[in-house]
N, C-alpha and C positions, 0 to 999 in steps of 0.2 A: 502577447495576450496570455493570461493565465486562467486557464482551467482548474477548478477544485472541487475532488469529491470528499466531506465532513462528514464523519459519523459513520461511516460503515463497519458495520455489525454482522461480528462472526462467533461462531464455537470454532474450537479447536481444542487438540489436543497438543499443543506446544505447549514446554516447559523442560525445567531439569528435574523437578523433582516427582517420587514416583507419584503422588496423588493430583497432580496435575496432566501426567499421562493416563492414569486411570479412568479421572474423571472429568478431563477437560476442562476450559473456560472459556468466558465470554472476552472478546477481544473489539476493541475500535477503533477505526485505521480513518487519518486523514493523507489526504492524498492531492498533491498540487505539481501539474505539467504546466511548464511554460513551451512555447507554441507560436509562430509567426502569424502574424494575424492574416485568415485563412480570406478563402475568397465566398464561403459562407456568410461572412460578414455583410456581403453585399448581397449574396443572390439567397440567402436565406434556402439554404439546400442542403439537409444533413451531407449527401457525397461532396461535398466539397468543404465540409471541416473532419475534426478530431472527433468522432463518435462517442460519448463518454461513457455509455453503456460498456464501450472495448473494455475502457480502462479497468472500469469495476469488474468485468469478467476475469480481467489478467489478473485481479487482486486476490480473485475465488482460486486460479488456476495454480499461482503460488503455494495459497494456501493448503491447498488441497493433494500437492504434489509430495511434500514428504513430511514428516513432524519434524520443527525446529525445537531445540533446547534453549537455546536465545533469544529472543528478540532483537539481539543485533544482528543475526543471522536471516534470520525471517524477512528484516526491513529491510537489511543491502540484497536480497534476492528478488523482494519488488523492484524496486528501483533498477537493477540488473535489468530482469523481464521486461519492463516497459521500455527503456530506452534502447533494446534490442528488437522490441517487436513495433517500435512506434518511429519510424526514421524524423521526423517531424516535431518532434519532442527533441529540444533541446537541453532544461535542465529538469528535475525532478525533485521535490520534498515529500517524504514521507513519515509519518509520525504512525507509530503502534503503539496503542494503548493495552496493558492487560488486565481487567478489570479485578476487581476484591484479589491481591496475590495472596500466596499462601504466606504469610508472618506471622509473626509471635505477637503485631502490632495490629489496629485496623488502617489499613491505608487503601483509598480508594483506586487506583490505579497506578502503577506503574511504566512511564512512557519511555521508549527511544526512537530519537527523530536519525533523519539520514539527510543529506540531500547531495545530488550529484550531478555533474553537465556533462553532457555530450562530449567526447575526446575527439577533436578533428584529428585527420590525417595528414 
């Protein structure tokens, strides 16, 4: 089973350069856990699936925890986070969007996706 949360929307002050730390940007993150099909499926009981409010809180918690330079930093620390804090999450895609970047060019966003599986033991 796959869970996906599209579009969420943040500010942030992530970037390398300095008028992006000054003045931040708008950022849009999709976000897809795959997941064993839960026993919610049957009894229709949020305690018995993946809550997906968690997931979008662990996206704010990320985000909010240090300012990234990257965005390839930013994404492999989602995807980190979640599969740490979700044991039931097996694999994980995460796509950052940064919206209007600073160029010499107009370009509406610039994206890097991630995705990672669960490392058994």
């Amino acid at each position: 089973m796959f869970i996906r949360l599209n579009g969420i929307s943040l500010f942030a002050h992530h970037g390398a350069y300095e008028q992006e730390i000054k003045n931040g940007n708008n950022f849009e993150i999709d976000l897809e856990v795959e997941v064993p099909d839960t026993l919610g499926s049957e009894t229709d009981e949020l305690h018995d699936a993946l809550d997906y409010t968690k997931l979008f809180q662990s996206v704010l918690h990320v985000s909010e925890s240090r300012r990234y330079n990257l965005l390839e930093a930013f994404v492999s620390d989602i995807c980190t986070y979640i599969l740490s804090s979700f044991p039931d999450v097996g694999s994980i895609g995460v796509k950052v969007r940064k919206l209007d970047p600073p160029m010499s060019g107009r370009v509406k966003s610039v994206e890097v996706e991630l995705r990672k599986k669960r490392e058994h033991a």
